[in-house]
C-alpha positions as CSV (number, residue, x, y, z in Angstrom):
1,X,-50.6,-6.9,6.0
2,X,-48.3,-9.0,3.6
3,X,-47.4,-5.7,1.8
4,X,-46.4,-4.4,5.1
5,X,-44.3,-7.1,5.5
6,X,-43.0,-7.1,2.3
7,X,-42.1,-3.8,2.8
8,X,-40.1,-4.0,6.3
9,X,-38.0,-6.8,4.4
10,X,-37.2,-5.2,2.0
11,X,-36.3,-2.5,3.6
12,X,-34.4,-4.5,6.3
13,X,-32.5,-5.8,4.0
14,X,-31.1,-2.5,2.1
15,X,-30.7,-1.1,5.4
16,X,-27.9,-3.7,6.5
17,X,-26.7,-3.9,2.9
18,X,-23.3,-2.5,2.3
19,X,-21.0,-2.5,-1.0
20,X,-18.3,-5.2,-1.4
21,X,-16.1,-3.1,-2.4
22,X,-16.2,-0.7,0.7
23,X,-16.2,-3.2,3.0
24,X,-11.6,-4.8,3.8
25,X,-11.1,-8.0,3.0
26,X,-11.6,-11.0,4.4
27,X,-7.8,-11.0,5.3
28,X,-8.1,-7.8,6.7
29,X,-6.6,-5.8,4.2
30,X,-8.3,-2.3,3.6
31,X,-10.5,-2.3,0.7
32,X,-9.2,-1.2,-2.4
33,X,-10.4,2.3,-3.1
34,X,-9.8,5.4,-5.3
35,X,-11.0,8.2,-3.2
36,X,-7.7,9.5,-1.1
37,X,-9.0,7.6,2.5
38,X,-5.5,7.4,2.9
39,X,-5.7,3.9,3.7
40,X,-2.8,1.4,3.4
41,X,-1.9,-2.3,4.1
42,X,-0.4,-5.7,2.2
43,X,-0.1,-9.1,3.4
44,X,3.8,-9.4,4.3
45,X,5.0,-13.3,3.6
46,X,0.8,-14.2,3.9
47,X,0.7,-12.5,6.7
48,X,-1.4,-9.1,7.5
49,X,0.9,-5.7,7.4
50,X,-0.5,-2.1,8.2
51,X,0.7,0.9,9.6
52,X,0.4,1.1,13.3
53,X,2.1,2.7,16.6
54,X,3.6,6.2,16.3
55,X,7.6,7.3,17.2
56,X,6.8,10.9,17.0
57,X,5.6,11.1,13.4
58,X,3.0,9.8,10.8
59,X,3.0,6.1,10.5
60,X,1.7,6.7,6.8
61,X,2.5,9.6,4.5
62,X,2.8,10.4,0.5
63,X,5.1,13.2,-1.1
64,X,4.1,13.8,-5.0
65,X,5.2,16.3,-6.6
66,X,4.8,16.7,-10.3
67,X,7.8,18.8,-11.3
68,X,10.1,17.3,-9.2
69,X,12.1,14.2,-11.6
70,X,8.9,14.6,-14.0
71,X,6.6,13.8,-11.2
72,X,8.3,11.9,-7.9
73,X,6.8,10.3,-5.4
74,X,7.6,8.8,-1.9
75,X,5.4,6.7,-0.1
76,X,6.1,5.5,2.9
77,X,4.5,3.5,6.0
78,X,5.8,1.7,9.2
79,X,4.7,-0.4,12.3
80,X,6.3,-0.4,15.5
81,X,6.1,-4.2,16.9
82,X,7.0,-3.6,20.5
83,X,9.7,-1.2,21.5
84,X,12.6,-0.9,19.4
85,X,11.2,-3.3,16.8
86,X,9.7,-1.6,13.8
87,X,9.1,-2.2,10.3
88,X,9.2,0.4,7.4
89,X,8.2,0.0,3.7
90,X,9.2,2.9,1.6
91,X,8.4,2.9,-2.2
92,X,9.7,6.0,-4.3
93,X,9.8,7.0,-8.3
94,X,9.7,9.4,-10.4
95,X,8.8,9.9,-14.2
96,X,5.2,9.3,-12.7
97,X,2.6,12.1,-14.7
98,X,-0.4,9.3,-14.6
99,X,-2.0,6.2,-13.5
100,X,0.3,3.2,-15.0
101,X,1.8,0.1,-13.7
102,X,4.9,-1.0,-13.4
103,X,6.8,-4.2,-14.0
104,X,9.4,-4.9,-11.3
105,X,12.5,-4.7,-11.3
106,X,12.3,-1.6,-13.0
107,X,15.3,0.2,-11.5
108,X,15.3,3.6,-13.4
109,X,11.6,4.3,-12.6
110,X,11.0,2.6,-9.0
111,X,12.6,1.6,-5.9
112,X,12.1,0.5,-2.7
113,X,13.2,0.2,0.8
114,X,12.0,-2.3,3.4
115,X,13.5,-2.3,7.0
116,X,12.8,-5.4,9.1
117,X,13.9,-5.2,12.6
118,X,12.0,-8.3,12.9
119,X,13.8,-10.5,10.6
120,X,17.5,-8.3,11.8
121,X,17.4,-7.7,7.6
122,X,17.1,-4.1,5.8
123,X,16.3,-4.7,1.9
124,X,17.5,-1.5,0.4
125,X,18.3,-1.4,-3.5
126,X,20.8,1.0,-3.0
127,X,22.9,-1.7,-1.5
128,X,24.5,-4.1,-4.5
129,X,23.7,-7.5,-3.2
130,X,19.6,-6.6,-2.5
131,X,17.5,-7.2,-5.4
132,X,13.9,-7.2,-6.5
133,X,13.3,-10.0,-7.8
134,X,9.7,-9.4,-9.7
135,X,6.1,-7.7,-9.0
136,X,4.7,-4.0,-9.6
137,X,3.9,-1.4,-8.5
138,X,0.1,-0.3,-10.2
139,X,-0.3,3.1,-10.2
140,X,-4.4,3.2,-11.1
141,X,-5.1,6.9,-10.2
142,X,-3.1,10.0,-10.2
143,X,-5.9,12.9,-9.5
144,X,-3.9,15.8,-9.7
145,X,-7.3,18.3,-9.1
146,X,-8.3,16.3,-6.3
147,X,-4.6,15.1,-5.1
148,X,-5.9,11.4,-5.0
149,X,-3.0,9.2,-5.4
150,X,-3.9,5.2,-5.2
151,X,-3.7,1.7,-6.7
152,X,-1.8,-1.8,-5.6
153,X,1.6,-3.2,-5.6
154,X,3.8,-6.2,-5.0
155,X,7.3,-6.6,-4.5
156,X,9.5,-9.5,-3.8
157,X,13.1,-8.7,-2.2
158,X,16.3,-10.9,-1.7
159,X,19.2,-10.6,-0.1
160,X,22.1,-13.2,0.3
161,X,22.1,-14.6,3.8
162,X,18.1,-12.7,4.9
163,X,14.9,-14.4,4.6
164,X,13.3,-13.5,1.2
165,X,10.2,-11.0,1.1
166,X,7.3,-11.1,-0.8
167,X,4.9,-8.4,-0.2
168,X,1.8,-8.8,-2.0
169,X,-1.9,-7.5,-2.0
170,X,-0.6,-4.4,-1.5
171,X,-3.2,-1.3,-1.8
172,X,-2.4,2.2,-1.1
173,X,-5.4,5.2,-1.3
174,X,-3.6,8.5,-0.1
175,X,-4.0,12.4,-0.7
176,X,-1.2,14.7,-1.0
């Protein structure tokens, strides 16, 4: 009898066991994979950020191409607040031919965009008096058999006269 027992514990227990690193966050973040779930999300000033709502296209989408720029990429994701109010975080770069990080600002290899209806700010580095201040942008697995493109990032914007941004925890897990 306490063999059975044993047993169904045991069992019990590996049954309603699940890995760590499947499971997101405590913050709610998506977990941080490397297997092209296309899964996205970072914690905008501490607070939780992930693609949600739809205007008519994907809230979440990748573009790589390896021949384009020596391998370019565009990532982009957005969430629609309540009508009219959205937010978009776009991240592009090119010179990208495997997994590596990059230290921001890194202007000739990375850039990015972040729109904040929110806030009534749009941080775009093409405009002079928007910076990136510091983070990176970690690149940990470009699959080009599989077309698994993932890893993590932070960035912190300013802009004179806006509200500073720091994104961080930032994961990304996409196939293109």
């Amino acid at each position: 009898m306490k063999k059975i027992i044993t047993a169904t514990l045991i069992l019990t227990v590996f049954c309603f066991a699940e890995c760590k690193k499947n499971k997101p966050d405590s913050n709610g973040l998506p977990a941080a994979t490397q297997e092209g779930k296309n899964t996205f999300g970072f914690l905008l000033n501490g607070q939780l950020w992930k693609p949600q709502g739809n205007n008519g296209t994907a809230n979440l989408s990748l573009y790589y191409d390896a021949a384009i720029a020596g391998g370019g990429f565009n990532l982009a994701a957005y969430r629609i607040i309540s009508t009219g109010v959205r937010q978009r975080l776009t991240m592009f770069g090119d010179s990208i031919q495997y997994a590596q990080r990059i230290v921001l600002p890194n202007p000739n290899k990375f850039g990015a965009i972040f729109r904040n209806d929110v806030l009534g700010c749009d941080y775009d580095i093409a405009d002079t008096i928007v910076k990136i201040t510091g983070g990176y942008f970690d690149l940990k697995k470009l699959d080009k058999i599989n077309n698994i493109f993932s890893g993590e990032f932070e960035i912190k914007f300013k802009k004179a006269g806006c509200e500073d941004v720091q994104i961080s925890q930032g994961r990304f897990d996409m196939k293109f």
